[in-house]
Each structure stands twice: as C-alpha cells, then as structure tokens.
N, C-alpha and C positions, 0 to 999 in steps of 0.2 A: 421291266425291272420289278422285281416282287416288293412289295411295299414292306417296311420293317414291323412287328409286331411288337407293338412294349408292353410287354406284361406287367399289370399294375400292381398293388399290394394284394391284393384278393389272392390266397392259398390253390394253386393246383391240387390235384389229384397227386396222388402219389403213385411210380409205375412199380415199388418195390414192395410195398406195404398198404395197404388201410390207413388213413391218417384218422384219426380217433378225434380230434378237437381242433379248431379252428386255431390260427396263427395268434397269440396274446402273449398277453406280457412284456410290451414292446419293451419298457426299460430293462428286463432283465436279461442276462448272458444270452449268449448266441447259441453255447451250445447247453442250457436250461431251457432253452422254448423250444429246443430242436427235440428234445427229450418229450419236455411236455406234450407235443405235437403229436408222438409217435410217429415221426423220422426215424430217431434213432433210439439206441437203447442206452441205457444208463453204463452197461458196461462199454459200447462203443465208443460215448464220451469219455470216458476215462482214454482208453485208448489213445483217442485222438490227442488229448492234453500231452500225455507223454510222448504222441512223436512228436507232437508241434514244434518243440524248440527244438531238435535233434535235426529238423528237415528245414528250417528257419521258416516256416509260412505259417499262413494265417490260420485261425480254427477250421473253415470252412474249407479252405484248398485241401486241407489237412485231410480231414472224413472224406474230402472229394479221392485225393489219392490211393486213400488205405480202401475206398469202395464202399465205404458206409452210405453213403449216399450219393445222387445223381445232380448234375449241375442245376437241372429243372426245377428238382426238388429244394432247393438252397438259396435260388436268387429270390424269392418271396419275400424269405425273410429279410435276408440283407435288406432287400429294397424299400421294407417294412420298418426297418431300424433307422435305416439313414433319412425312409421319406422320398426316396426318390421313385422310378420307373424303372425298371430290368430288362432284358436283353439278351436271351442266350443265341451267341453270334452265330451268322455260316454267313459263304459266298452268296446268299442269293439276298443279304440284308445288306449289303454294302454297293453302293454305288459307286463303279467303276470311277464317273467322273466327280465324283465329288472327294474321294478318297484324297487327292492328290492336291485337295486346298489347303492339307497341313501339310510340311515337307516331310518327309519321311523321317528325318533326323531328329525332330521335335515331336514328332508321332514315338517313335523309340524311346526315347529321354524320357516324354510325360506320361507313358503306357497309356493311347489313346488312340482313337480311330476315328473317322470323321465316317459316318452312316447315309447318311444321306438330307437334301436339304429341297425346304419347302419355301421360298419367296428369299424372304431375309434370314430366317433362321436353321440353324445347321446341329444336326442330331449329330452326338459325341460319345461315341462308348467312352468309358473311363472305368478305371480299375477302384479310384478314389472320386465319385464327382460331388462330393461336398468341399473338395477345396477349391477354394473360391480363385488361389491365385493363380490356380492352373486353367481357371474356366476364363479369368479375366487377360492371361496373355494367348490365347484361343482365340479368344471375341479378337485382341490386335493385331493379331497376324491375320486373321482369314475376314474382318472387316464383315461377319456379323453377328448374330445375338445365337448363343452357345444355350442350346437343350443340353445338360448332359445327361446320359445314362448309365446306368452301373452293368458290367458287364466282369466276369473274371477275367483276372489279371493272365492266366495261359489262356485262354480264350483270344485274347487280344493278339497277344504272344505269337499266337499260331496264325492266325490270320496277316499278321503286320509281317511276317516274311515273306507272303506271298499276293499283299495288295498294288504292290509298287513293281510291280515286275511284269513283262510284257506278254499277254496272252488274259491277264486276270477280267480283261474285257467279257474276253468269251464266257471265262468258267464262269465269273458272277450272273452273267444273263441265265445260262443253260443249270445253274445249281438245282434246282428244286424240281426238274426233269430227270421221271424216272427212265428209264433206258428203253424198258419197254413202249414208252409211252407212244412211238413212233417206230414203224416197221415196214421196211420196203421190200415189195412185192416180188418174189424172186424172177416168177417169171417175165417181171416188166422192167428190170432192173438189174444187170450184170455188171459188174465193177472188173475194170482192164487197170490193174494197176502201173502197167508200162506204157498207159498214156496218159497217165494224172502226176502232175509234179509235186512234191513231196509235200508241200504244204496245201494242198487238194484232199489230200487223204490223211492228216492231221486231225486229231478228236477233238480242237477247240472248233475247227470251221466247220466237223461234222453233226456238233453238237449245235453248234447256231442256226445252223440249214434246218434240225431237226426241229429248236425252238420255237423257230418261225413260222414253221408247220403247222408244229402241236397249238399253240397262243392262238394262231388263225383260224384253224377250227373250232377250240374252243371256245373262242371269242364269234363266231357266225361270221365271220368275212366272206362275202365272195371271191375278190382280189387282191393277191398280192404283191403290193410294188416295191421291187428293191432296186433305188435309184443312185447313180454315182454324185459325189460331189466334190467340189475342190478342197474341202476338208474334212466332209466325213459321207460317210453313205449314208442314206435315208431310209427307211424300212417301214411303210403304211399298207395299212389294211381300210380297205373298202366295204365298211360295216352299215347297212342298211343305208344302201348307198350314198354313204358320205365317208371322204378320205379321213386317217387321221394317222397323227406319226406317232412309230410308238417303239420306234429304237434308231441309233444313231451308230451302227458300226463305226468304228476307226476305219481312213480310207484306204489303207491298205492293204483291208481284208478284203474289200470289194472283190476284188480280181479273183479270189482263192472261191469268194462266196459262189458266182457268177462260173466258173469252173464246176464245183461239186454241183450245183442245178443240172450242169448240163449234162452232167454223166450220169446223172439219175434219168433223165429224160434222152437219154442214147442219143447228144445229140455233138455235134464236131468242135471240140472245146479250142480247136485250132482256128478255127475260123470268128473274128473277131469286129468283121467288116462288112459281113450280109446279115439283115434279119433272120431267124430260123424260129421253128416251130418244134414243138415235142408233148411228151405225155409224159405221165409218172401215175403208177399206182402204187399207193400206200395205205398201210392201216394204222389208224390214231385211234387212240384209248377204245381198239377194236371194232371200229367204225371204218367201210370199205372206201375212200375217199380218191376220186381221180381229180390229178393235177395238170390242169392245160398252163403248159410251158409258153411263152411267146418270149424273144430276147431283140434289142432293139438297136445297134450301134449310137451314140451320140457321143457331143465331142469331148465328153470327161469319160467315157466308158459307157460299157454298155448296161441297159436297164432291160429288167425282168422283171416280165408282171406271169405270176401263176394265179389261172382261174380255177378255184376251187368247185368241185361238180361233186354236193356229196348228197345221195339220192335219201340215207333220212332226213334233210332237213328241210326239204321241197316235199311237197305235198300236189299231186297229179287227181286230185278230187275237183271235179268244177264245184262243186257245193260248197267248197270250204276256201275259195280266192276273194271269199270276197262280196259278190255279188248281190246285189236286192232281189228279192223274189223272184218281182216281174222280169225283169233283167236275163237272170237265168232261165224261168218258162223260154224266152223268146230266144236263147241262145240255143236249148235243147230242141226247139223247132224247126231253128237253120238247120241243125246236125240232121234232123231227120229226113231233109230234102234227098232225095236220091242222086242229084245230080245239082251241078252248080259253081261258084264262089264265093267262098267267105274266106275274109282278109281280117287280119289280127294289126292295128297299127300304134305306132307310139316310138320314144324316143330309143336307142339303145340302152339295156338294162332296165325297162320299166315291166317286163316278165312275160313276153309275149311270146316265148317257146313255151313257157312252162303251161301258159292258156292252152296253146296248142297240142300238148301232150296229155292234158286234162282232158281235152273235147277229142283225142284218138282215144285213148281211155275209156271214155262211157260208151266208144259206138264200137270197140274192136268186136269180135268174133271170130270162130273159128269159121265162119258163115263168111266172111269177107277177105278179098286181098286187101290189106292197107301196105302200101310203100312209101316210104320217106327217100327225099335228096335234102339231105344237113352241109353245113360245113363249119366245124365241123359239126360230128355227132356226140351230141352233149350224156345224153342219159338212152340205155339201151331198153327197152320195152318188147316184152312179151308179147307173142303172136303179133309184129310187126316186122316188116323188112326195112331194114336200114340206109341207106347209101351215102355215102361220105365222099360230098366232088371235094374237087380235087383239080386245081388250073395245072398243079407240074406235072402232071399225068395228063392235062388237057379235058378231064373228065368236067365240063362247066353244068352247071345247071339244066343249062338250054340240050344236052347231048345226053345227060342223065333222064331227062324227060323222054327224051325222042324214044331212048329202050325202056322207059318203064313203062312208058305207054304200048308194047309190045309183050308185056307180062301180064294183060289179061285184069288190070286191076280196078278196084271199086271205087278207094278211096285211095289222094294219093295229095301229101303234105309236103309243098317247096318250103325250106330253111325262109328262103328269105326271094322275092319278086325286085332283082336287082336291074335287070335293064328289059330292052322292047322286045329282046329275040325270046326271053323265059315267061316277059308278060303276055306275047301271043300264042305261044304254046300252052299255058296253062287255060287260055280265054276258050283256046281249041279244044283240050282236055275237058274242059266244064262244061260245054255244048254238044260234046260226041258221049253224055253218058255218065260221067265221073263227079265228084265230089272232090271237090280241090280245094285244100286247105294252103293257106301261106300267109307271110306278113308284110308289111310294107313301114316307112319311116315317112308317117304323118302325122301333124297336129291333130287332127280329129278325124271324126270319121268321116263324112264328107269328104274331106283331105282324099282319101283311100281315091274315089273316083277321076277327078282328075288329075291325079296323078297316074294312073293309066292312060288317059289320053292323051299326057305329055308324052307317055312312055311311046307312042302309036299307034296305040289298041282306038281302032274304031266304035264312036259311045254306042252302036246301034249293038254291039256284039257284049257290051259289057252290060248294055241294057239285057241282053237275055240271059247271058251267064251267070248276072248279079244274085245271088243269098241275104247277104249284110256283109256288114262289118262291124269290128268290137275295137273302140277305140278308145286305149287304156291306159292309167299313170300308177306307179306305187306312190306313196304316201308312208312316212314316218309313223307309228301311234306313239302315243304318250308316255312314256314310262309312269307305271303302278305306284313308285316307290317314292315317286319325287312329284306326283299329278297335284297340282294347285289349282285353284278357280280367280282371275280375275277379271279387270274390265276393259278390252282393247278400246284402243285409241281410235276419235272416229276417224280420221285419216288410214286406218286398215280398212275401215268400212266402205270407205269412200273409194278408196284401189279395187274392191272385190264387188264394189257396186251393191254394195250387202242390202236388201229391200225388208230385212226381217226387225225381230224385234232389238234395237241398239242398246237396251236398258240391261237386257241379260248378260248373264257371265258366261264367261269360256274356260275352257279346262288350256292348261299348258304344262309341260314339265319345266324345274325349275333347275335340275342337275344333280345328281347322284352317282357313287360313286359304282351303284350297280349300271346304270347307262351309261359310263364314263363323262360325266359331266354336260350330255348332251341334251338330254330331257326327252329321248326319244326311246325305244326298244323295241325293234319289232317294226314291221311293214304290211300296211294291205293296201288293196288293188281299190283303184277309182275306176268307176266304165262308160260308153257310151256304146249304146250297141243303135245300129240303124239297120233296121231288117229291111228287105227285100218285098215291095207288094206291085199289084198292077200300077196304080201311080205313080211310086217312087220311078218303075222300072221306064214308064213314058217318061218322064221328066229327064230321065239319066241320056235315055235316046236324044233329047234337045240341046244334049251337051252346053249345060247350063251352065252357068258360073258356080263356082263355091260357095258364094254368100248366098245365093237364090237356095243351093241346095239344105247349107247349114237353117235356113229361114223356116222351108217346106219339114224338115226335121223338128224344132218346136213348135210350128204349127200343128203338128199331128201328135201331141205329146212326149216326144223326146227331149231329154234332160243332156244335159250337156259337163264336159267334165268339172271345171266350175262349181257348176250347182252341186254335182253330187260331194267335191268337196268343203263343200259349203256344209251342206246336211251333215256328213261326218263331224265337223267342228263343232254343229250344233250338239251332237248326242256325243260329246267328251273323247271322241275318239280319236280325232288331231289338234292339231292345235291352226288360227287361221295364218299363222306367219306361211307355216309349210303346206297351206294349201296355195295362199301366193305363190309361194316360192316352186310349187311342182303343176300348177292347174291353172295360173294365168299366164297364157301366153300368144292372147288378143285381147 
C-alpha cells in the first residue's frame, strides 16, 4: 500500500507557468494571492468570479473547471489559509481496509473519505476539515482520533463511487503501477484463454499478480509467498532473509491469484491436489528476472512461493562475497589443485550456489571442460555446461554423474551431495583426476567430513580426495540510515562467550523507513574455510570425531563462524543480536 503523501503549506512548482513569488498574504482573498503568486492572471480572476455564482462552486473549483489552474497548483494555498495539510487524492492513497470504517452513507452526506490509519489515528480527506463537528462525529463513529485533511470536494466525489465497491481492493494496491513496469516473456509465457476462467484473466487479478512481482523486485526479495487463509491471503516477501507480510488479499481472490501464477508458469491450473513445479520469465523496469514457481496443496488452498533468480543483483566475484584476505588467498589455492574435493556447507539459503558460481567463475576457460548437475539450474554461465536432474525423468544426480564422467571433463560441480550413491561417485571423480565441486548441509566445516562417512564414504578415501571446505552464514548489515552506537547487555556477552573489550560500543540499526523498520539492509557472508594439508588429511584417515577435528582446526589457526561474526560486530558491520541469532549454533 503506497503510503499517503500530505503535502504541507510550502508552494509547489507550478507545471503551467513560472511561479514568480512565494505563497503570502495568508489573510487576504483566495483569488488575490493566486494572482499575486503568478498562478493566474488578473484577467482569469475576473473570469472566474463571474462563473462562480452561475456554476454555484467555490473560487477554486471554479478556475479548477474553467482550466486556469491545476488541482496541484491550488491545494497549497487552500491548505495555507485554513492551516491544515492537503492531499491530492488517487486509488493508490487510499486504503482499501480502512476506507470502510466510515459507512459509505455518512462518507457521502459529510463529503469525506477515510485514507488511511496509523495505531489510533485515522487520516480523513475532507472537502471542509476545519469543521470541527464533522471531525468530532468521525472521531464517534469510527472510535478514533480524526487527522483531517483537505482534499477537493470532486476529488472526493470521484473516488467515493468507487471506494465501496467490490474489486477497489485490487486497483488501490496496483494504482501507481505503470503497465509497462512488468512484461512477460513471450517466449516463456503463452496465454490459452479457453483454459482460464473468467476471472483469471480479469485486469484487477492481473494487475495484483503484476504488483507483487514488480514490489518484490524492487524491494530485493528472494521469495515470494502467497499463502491462503481462512479470511484473507497473505502475501510475504523474503527480504535479506527474513519473512515479512506486506499485503493481505481478500480470500477470495486466492484461488483467481493461484490460477494466473500458474498459467504464466505453463503449469496445470486444473490440478489442485499434487505439488507442481514451473518457471516464468519476465522483465521488471527492464531488468531480465526468472521466476521459480513451486505451488503446495494445503488444507485452506494452495500456497506459492516464487523464487526470484535475477542475475543483476547477485554478484559471482569471489572478491566481493565477502571474505578476509587470508580467507580468500587459501580458497584460490583449493581452486588451483588440479584434482580433488571441495565442499561448500551451511544452512539452506545462506549463499552456497552463489560461492560456488563465483569459484566456477575465476577458474573457467576455454582451456577446460567444467559441467554442472543443478536441480534445479538457477543462473546460466558462460563457457559452462549445465545439467538440470531431474527424478521424473529419473535423471538423479548419481546417473547424471555416471555420463558426465564420460564427457571427458576437468572440472565438474554437484548442485548439492544428497545421499551415499552421489557421495561415492563424486569421492571416485575426485581421485580419478577431477576437481569436484559441491555442497552439503553442515554446521561447520568439520561438520562436512563426517557427514560423508555417515553417508558411507570410507574416511581413508575422503582422506585423499579431501581440498577443504568453506563453511558459511549470511549475516544481516546495519542499515546506513538508522545505524546507532550503543552498549549491549553483558548477558549478550556472556551467550557469545564475548573475551574482548566489554566497555566498547556497538553499532545496531534502530529502524527506518528506508529498511522497513528492521534495522537491517543488505547481507554479507561469514566463513570458515579448513583447507586440506598432510595432517589434516592423516587425521581425516583416523575417522576422528567432530569435536577432535573442529579442535585440530583452532589449533592450527583457524577461526570459526562465531569469531568471525564477532569481528564484524566489532567494525560496525552487524550488529551482535544477529550474529547470535545466524552464527551460534553450539
């Protein structure tokens, strides 16, 4: 919902004329300061006086009619005389749910409009709002404290026939949505109108579909989830990975919403009872952006989340994720090994394809085969071969390996090392020759080893195949806008074991409305990289415990994710709640 904009007494620009002197004279005539001002001309005034009584309206509606002047140009002053705030209305200032806390009968009678509301109090266009006894039976009927605002009396007019009527839902969300703003892709996207029911292909649900799009991108969402519920749908986006809701369809739009998805994403709008899968390619404010479809049955309806994949706002540089110096030197080290394993690990969504797209990145050539098995395949890459398994074709990991190992190749990167038949294929890959890239779902790096010898990879075989591992969290940073320094509580120090200086301050964001109230903006990467040496590699052979190995890793100077979000708190770059909250989790 587009926030309302009141424009104070301070004088606009004028789009018809030069305005020559600032808004003065507050006591005198309406249409003497309009003169004064160079709005209008002395002859226009006149004018207007002689239609005024003849059209029974005010000075201002008057020159607004005859086109002497623009409604922009006019509410200044009014708003200047009376003292109040101004408003020049449209569908995208008025909130759908809030419109309907005056009854439309008493919206009509007292020429007023209910805008929108913030706790207790509730914004009022008004045509008159220095009358008080129209502000004080407002305040009793809708139970609370009445902003009003001046707005014209047809302005009102024109909106109040179409705030209380059924669909104003949609158009007030999608108002301030240019048409172009969102365009799908022809070739990825053919519309069969003799399999969409009538309200599928309706411009208010095509408009919504569109909003949520365009909001999503422009807001950096990875995800987006449009959930059913028993009285309204839920509509969140997954912004630097944290959910937040930021529209509330009426529930009956669900079903239409959930329909137009699917026919964008070719996918069976009939079928309402199995999960399904799809794609969408669209361009937002000319920006190439693919949309990963996934739809989910549950028992109010089904839920869609689209995974947003839009390749400017990812960055495939290892220099720029993040990383400390030394950190990087020893990661561009593994890459150089000719042959081997290296594992990328962490939780879902903490960035561990995009690591791995970065480290394909610095070593491609026209000198090397590199082939990928994704599932799917997120972002496409130059001078790389692709492969997208695939179970309903049967194409699994483990079978996509078997033939790319049969293509001759140098380097070759698994999506993801899911069970024991793709973890011993890849151990065989990494010992006959290959560079084998992949990731796994571990707490740390350590984590990564045995969790291959649950899988039943033998340790003496992971012992030779072994490179490292990089094992890594994103982290929140600060927002610029709202960044404050104060002094955490020692009970934060005491959860993070903190051994530094406790007298100093920390930076946190406090909430802004450019972070939407989170204190956060923007994400970078924590890391722990444990490289591959003659010791580690005996030690891996003795199929040691985790805690032996995470030990033998700070013995030898490795840093652990923790500390290094520790460090970031320290140089203003998170803040320590959300290094808790992403990096303790032992």
């Amino acid at each position: 919902m587009t926030t309302p904009v009141l424009t104070p007494p301070p004088q606009p620009a004028s789009r018809r004329r030069f305005i020559r002197r600032t808004v003065s004279g507050r006591g005198a005539p309406l249409g003497e300061r309009l003169v004064a001002a160079g709005v209008i001309t002395r002859d226009e005034l006149e004018s207007g006086l002689q239609e005024q009584s003849s059209r029974g309206l005010k000075l201002g509606e008057t020159l607004i009619a005859l086109g002497f002047i623009e409604e922009n140009e006019l509410l200044p002053f009014l708003a200047e005389q009376m003292g109040v705030h101004s408003v020049e209305l449209r569908d995208g200032l008025v909130d759908p749910q809030v419109v309907r806390l005056i009854p439309q009968s008493m919206a009509e009678s007292l020429n007023c409009l209910a805008m929108c509301r913030v706790r207790n109090r509730l914004a009022v266009a008004m045509a008159d709002p220095t009358d008080l006894a129209v502000v004080d039976q407002l305040a009793h009927t809708t139970g609370l404290q009445i902003r009003p605002v001046l707005a014209l009396r047809a302005s009102i007019d024109r909106l109040l026939s179409r705030c209380y009527q059924d669909g104003f839902e949609v158009d007030a969300v999608t108002a301030d949505m240019d048409a172009s703003d969102v365009s799908i892709n022809e070739d990825a996207f053919q519309l069969d109108v003799r399999k969409v029911e009538s309200i599928d292909d309706s411009a208010p649900v095509i408009n919504l579909v569109n909003f949520m799009i365009l909001q999503g991108v422009r807001q950096g969402a990875s995800d987006l989830h449009i959930e059913p519920g028993e009285q309204h749908s839920s509509v969140r986006y997954r912004v630097d990975g944290e959910l937040r809701e930021v529209l509330r369809p009426r529930q009956e739009f669900h079903s239409a919403i959930v329909s137009r998805i699917k026919v964008m994403a070719k996918m069976d709008i009939a079928e309402h009872r199995l999960p399904q899968d799809g794609r969408v390619h669209v361009v937002v404010d000319g920006r190439q952006i693919d949309l990963r479809v996934s739809t989910l049955p549950t028992v109010l309806g089904e839920k869609v989340v689209l995974r947003v994949l839009d390749r400017d706002s990812v960055t495939f540089e290892l220099s720029e994720l993040g990383f400390p110096t030394a950190q990087l030197d020893e990661v561009k080290r593994m890459l150089a090994k000719p042959y081997g394993l290296m594992l990328v690990t962490g939780p879902t969504g903490s960035g561990k394809t995009t690591t791995l797209y970065s480290a394909i990145e610095l070593i491609k050539s026209v000198k090397r085969n590199i082939i990928t098995v994704e599932d799917p395949v997120e972002y496409q890459l130059k001078l790389i071969n692709q492969v997208h398994a695939n179970t309903g074709t049967n194409l699994t990991f483990a079978r996509a390996l078997r033939a790319i190992l049969r293509q001759d190749p140098d380097v070759i990167m698994i999506g993801e090392i899911r069970d024991g038949e793709t973890a011993e294929i890849a151990i065989q890959a990494a010992l006959t020759g290959h560079l084998v890239l992949s990731t796994l779902h571990t707490n740390d790096a350590a984590g990564a080893v045995t969790r291959l010898v649950d899988m039943g990879v033998a340790p003496y075989k992971i012992a030779s195949a072994f490179v490292g591992v990089i094992a890594q969290r994103l982290v929140r940073t600060i927002c610029p806008d709202c960044r404050t320094l104060y002094y955490p509580p020692a009970a934060l120090f005491d959860e993070v074991n903190y051994q530094g200086n406790r007298e100093r301050q920390f930076a946190r964001g406090e909430g802004c409305q450019s972070c939407f109230d989170t204190g956060f903006r923007g994400r970078t990467g924590l890391y722990e990289v444990l490289a591959g040496d003659r010791e580690l590699r005996d030690l891996i052979a003795e199929n040691p415990r985790v805690d032996k190995l995470r030990d033998w890793h700070i013995e030898h100077g490795g840093t652990t994710l923790l500390a290094e979000g520790l460090r970031r708190a320290e140089e203003g770059i998170t803040s320590l709640d959300e290094v808790v909250r992403v990096a303790r989790f032992d």
